[in-house]
Jmol script that loads the backbone (N, CA, C; Angstrom):
load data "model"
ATOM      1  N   UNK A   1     -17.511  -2.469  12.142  1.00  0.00           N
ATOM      2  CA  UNK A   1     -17.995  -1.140  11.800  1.00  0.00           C
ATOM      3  C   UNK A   1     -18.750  -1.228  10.476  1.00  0.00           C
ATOM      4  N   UNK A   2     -20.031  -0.270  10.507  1.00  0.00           N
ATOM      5  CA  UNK A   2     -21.152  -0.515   9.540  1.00  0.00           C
ATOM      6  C   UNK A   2     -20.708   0.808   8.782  1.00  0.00           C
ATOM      7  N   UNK A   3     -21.172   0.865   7.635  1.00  0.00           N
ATOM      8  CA  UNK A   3     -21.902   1.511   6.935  1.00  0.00           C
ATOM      9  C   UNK A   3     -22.477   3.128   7.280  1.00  0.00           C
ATOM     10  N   UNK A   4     -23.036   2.685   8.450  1.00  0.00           N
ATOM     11  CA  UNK A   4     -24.187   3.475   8.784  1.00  0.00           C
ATOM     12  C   UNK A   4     -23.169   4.239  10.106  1.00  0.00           C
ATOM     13  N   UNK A   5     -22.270   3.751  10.635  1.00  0.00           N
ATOM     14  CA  UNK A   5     -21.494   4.218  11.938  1.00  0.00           C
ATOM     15  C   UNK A   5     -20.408   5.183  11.605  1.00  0.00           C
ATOM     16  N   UNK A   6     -20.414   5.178   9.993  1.00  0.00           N
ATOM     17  CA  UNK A   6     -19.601   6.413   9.674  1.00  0.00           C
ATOM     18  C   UNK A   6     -20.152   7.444   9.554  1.00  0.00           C
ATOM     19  N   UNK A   7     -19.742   9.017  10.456  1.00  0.00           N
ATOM     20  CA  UNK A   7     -20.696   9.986   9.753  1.00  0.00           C
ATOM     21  C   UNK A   7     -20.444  10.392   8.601  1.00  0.00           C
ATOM     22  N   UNK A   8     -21.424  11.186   7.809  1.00  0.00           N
ATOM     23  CA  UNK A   8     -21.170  11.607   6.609  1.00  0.00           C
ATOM     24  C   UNK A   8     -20.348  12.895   6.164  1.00  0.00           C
ATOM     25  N   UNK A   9     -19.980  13.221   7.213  1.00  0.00           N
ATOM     26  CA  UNK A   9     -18.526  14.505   6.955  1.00  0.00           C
ATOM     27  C   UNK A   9     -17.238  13.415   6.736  1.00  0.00           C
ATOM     28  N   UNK A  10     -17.325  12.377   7.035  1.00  0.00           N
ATOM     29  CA  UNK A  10     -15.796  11.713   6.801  1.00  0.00           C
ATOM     30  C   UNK A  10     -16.079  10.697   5.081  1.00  0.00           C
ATOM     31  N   UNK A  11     -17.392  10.855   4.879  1.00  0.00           N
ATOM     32  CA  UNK A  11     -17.227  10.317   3.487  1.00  0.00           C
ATOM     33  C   UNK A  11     -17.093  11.447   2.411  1.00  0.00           C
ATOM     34  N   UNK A  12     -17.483  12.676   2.970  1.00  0.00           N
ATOM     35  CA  UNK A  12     -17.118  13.673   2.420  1.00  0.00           C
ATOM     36  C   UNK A  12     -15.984  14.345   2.182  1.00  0.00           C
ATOM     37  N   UNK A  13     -15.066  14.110   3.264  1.00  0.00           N
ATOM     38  CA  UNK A  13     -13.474  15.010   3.376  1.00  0.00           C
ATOM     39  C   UNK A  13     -13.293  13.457   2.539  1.00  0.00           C
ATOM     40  N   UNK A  14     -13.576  11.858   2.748  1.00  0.00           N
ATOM     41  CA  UNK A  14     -12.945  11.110   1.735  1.00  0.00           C
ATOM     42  C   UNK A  14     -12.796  10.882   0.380  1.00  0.00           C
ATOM     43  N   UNK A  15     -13.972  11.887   0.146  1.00  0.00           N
ATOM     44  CA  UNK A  15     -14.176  11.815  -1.429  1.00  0.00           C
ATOM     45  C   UNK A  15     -13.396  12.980  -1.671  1.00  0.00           C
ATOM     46  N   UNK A  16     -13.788  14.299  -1.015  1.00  0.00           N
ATOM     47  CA  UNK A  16     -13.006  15.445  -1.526  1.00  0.00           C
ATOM     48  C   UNK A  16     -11.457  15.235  -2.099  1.00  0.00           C
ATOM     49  N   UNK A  17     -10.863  13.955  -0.813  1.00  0.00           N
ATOM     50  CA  UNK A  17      -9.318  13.924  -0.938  1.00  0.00           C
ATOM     51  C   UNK A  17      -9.290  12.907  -2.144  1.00  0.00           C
ATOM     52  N   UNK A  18     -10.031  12.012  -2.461  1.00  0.00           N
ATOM     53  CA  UNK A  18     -10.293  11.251  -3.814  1.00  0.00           C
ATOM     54  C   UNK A  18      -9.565  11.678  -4.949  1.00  0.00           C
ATOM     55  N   UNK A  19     -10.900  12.477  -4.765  1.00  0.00           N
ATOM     56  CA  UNK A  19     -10.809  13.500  -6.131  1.00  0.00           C
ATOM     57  C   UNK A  19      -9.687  14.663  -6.429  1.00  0.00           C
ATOM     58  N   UNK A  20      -9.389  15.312  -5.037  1.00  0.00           N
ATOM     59  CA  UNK A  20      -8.109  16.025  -5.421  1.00  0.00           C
ATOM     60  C   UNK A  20      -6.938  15.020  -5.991  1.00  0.00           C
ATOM     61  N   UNK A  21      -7.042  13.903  -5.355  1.00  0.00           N
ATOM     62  CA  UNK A  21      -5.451  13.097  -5.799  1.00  0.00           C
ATOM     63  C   UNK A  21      -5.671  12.524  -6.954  1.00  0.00           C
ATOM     64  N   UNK A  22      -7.057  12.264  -7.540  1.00  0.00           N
ATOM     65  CA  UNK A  22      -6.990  11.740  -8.805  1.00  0.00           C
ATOM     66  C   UNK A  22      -6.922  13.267 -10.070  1.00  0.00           C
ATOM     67  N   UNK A  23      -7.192  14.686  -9.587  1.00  0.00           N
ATOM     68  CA  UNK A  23      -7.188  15.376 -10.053  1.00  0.00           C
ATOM     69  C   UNK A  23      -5.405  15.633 -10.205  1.00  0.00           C
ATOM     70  N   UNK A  24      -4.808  15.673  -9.383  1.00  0.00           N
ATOM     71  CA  UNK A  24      -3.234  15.792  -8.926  1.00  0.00           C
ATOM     72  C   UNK A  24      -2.433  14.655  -9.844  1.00  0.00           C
ATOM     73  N   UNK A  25      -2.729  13.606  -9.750  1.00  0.00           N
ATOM     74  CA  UNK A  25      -2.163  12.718 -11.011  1.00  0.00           C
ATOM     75  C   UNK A  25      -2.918  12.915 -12.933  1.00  0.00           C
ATOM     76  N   UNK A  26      -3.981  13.185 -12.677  1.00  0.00           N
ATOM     77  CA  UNK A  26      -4.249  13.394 -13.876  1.00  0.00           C
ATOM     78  C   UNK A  26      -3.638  14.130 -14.699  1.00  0.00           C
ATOM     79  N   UNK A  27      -3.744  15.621 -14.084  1.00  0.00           N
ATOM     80  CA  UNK A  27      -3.565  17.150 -14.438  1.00  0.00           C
ATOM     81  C   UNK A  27      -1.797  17.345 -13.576  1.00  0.00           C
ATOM     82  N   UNK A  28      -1.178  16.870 -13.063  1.00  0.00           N
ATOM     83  CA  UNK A  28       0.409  16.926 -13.017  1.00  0.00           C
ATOM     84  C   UNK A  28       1.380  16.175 -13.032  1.00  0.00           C
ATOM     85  N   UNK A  29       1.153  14.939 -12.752  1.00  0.00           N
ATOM     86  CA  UNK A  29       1.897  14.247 -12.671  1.00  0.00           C
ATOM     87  C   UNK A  29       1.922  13.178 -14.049  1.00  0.00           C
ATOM     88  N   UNK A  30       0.612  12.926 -14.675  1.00  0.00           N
ATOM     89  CA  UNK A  30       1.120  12.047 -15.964  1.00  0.00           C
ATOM     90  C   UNK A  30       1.648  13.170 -16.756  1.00  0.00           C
ATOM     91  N   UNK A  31       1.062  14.467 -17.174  1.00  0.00           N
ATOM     92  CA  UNK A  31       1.849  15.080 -17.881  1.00  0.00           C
ATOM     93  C   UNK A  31       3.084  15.326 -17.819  1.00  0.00           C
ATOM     94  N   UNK A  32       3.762  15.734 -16.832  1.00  0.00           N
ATOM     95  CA  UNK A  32       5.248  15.853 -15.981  1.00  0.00           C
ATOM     96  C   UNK A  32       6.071  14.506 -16.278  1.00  0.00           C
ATOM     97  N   UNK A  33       6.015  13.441 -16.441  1.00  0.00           N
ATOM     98  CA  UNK A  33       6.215  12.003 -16.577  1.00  0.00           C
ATOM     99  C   UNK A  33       5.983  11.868 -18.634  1.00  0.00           C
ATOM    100  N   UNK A  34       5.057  12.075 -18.957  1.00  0.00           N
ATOM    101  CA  UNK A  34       4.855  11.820 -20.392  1.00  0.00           C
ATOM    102  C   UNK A  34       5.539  12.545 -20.878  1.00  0.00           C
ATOM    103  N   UNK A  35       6.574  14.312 -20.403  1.00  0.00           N
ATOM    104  CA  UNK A  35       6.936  14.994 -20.887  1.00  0.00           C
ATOM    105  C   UNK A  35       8.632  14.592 -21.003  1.00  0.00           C
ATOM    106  N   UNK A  36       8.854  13.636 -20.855  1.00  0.00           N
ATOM    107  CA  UNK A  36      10.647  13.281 -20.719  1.00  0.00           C
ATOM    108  C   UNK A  36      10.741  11.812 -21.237  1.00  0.00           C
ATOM    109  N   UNK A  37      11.926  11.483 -21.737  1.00  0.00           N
ATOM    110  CA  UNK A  37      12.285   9.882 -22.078  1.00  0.00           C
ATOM    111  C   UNK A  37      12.459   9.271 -21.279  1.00  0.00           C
ATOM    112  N   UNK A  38      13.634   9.469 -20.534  1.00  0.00           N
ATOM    113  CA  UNK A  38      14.931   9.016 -19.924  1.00  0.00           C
ATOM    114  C   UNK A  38      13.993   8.501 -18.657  1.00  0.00           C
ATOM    115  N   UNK A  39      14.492   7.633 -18.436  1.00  0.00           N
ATOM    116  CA  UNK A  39      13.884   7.170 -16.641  1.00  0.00           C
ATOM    117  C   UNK A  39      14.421   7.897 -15.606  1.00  0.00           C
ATOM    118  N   UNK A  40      15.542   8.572 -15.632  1.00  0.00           N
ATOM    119  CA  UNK A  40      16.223   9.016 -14.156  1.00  0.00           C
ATOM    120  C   UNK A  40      15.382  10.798 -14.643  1.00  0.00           C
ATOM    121  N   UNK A  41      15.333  11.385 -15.833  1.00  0.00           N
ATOM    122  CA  UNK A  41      13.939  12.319 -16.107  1.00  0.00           C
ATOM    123  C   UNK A  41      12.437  12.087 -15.800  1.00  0.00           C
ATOM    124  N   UNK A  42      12.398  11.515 -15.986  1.00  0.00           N
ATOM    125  CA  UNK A  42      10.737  10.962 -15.457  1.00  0.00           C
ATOM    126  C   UNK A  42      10.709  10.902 -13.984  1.00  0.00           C
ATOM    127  N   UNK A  43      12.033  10.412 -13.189  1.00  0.00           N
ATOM    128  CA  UNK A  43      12.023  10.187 -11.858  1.00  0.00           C
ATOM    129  C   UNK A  43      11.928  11.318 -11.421  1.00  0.00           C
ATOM    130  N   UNK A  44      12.605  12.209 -12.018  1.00  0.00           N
ATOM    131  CA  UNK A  44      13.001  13.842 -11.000  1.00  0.00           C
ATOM    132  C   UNK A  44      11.820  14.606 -11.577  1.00  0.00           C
ATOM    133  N   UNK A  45      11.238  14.377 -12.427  1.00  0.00           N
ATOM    134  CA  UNK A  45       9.477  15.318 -13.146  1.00  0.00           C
ATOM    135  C   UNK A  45       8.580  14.695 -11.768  1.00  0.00           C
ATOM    136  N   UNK A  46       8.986  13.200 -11.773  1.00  0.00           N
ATOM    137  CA  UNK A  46       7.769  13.057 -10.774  1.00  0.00           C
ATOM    138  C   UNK A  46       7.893  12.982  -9.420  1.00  0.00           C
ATOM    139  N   UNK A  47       9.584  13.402  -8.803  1.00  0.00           N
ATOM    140  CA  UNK A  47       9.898  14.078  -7.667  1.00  0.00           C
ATOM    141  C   UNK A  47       9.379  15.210  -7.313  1.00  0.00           C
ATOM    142  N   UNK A  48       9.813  16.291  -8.282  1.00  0.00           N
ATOM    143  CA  UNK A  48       9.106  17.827  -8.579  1.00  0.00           C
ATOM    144  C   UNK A  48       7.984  17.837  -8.595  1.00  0.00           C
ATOM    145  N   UNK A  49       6.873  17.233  -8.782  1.00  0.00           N
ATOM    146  CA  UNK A  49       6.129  17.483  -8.670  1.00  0.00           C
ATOM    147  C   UNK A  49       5.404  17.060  -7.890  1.00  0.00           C
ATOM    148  N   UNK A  50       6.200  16.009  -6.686  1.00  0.00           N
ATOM    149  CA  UNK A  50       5.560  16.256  -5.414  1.00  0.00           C
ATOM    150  C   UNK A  50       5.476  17.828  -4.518  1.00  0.00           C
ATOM    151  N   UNK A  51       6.541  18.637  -5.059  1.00  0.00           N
ATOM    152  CA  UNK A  51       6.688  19.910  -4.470  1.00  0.00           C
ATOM    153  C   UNK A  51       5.264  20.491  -5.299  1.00  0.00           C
ATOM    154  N   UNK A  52       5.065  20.020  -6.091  1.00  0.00           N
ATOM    155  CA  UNK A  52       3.405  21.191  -6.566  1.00  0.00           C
ATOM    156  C   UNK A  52       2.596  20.856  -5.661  1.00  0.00           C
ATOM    157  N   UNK A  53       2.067  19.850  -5.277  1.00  0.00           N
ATOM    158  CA  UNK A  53       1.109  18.969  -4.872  1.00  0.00           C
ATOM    159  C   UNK A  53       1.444  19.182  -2.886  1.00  0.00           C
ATOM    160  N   UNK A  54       2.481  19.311  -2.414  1.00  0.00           N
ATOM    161  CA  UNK A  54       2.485  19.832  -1.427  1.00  0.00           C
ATOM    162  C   UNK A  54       2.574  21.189  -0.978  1.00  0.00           C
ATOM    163  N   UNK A  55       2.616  21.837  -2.092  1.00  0.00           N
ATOM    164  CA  UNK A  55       2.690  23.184  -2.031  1.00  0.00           C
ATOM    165  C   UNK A  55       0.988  23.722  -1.835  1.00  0.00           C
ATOM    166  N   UNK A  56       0.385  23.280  -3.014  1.00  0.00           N
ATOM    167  CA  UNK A  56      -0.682  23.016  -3.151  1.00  0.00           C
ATOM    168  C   UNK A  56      -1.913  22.997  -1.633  1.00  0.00           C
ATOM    169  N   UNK A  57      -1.615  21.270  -0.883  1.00  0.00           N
ATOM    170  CA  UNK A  57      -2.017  21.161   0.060  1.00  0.00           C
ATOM    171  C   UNK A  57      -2.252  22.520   1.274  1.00  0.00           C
ATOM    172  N   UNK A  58      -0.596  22.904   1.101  1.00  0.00           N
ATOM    173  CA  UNK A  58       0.023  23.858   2.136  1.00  0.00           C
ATOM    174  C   UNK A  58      -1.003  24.905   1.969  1.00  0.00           C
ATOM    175  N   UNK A  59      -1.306  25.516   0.879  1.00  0.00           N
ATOM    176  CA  UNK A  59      -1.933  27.038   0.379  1.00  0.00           C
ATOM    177  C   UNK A  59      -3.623  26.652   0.894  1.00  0.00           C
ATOM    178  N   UNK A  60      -4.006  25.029   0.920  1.00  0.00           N
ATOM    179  CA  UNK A  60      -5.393  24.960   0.595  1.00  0.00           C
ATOM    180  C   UNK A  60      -5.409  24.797   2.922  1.00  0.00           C
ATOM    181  N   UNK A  61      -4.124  24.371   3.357  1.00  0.00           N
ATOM    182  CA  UNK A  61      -4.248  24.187   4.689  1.00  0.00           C
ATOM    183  C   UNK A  61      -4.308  25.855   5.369  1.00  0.00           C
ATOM    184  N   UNK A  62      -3.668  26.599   4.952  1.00  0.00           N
ATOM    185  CA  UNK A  62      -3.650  27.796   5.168  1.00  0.00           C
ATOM    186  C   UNK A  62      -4.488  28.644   4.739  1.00  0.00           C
ATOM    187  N   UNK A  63      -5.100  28.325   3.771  1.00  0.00           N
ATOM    188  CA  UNK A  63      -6.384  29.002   3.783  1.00  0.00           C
ATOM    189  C   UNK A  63      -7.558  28.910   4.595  1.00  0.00           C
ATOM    190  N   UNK A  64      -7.748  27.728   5.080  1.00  0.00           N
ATOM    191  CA  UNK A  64      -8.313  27.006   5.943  1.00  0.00           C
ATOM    192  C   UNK A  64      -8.295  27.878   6.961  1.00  0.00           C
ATOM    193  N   UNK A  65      -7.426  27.715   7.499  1.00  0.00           N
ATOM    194  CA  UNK A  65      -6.535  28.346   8.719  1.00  0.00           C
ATOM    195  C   UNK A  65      -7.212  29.585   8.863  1.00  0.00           C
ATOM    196  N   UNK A  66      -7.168  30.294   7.753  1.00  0.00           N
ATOM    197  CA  UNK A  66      -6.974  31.793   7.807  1.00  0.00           C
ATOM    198  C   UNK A  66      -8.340  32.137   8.144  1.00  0.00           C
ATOM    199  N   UNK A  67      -9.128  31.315   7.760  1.00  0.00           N
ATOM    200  CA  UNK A  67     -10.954  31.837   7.716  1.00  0.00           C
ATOM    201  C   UNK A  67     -11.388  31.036   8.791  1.00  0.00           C
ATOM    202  N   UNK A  68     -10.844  30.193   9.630  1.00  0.00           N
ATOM    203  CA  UNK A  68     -11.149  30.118  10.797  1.00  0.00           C
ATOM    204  C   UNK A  68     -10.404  30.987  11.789  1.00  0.00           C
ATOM    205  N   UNK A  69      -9.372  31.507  11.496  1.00  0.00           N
ATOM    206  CA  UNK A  69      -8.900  32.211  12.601  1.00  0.00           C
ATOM    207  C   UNK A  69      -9.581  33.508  12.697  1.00  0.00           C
ATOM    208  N   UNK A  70      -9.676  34.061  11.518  1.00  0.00           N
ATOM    209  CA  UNK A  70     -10.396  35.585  10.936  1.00  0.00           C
ATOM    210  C   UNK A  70     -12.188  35.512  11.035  1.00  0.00           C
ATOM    211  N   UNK A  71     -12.712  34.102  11.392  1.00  0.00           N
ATOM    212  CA  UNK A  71     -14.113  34.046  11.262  1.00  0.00           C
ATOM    213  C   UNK A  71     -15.076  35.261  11.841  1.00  0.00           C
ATOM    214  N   UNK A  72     -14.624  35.731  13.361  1.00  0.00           N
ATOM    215  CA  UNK A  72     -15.296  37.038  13.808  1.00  0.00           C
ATOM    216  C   UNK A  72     -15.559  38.114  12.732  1.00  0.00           C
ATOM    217  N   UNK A  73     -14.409  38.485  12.124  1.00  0.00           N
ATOM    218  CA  UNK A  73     -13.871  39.224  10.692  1.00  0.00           C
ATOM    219  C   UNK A  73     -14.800  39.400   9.833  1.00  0.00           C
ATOM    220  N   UNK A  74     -14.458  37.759   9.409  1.00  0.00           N
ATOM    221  CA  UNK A  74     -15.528  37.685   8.407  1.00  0.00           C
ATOM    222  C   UNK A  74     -16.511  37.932   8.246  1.00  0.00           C
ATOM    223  N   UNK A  75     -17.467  37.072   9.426  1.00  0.00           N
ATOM    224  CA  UNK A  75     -18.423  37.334  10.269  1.00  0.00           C
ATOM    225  C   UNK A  75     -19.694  38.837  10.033  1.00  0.00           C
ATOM    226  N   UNK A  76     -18.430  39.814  10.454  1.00  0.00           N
ATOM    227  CA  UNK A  76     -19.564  41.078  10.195  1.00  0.00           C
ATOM    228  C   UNK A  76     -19.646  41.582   9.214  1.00  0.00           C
ATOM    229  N   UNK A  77     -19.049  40.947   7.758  1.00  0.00           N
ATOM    230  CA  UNK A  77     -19.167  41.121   6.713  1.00  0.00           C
ATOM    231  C   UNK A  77     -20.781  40.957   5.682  1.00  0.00           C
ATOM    232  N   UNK A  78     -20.898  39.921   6.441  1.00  0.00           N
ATOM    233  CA  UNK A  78     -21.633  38.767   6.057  1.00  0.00           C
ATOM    234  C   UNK A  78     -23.485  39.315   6.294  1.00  0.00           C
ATOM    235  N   UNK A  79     -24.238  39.149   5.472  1.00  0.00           N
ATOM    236  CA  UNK A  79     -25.964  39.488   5.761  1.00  0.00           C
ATOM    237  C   UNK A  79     -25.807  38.861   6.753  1.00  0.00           C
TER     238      UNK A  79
END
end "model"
wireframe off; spacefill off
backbone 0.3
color backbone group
């Protein structure tokens, strides 16, 4: 497989997810981790905050959801 045999919506959802997960460790998880000493603290900051980060996902899957299901909706909103 080339280069060229990928379409460009899947280098796109690949970068999007890139960047959210490097945004997701940047912005929660080193801070959450830099914020405690103890190692078995650091473990449970960076347990917890898999619950942001899937919570997260959840709100961005359901939104999704919602504006394709509602698209007619939307639809006559719209010029």
């Amino acid at each position: 497989m080339t280069f060229a045999e990928i379409a460009p919506e899947y280098w796109l959802f690949g970068g999007a997810a890139a960047i959210s997960l490097i945004a997701y460790v940047a912005l929660i998880l080193v801070p959450a981790i830099g914020s405690f000493g103890r190692a078995w603290e650091k473990t449970a900051a960076g347990f917890l905050s898999l619950f942001v980060l899937v919570s997260l996902v959840a709100l961005g899957v359901a939104a999704g959801l919602s504006v394709v299901y509602f698209w007619p909706d939307i639809k006559q909103f719209l010029p």
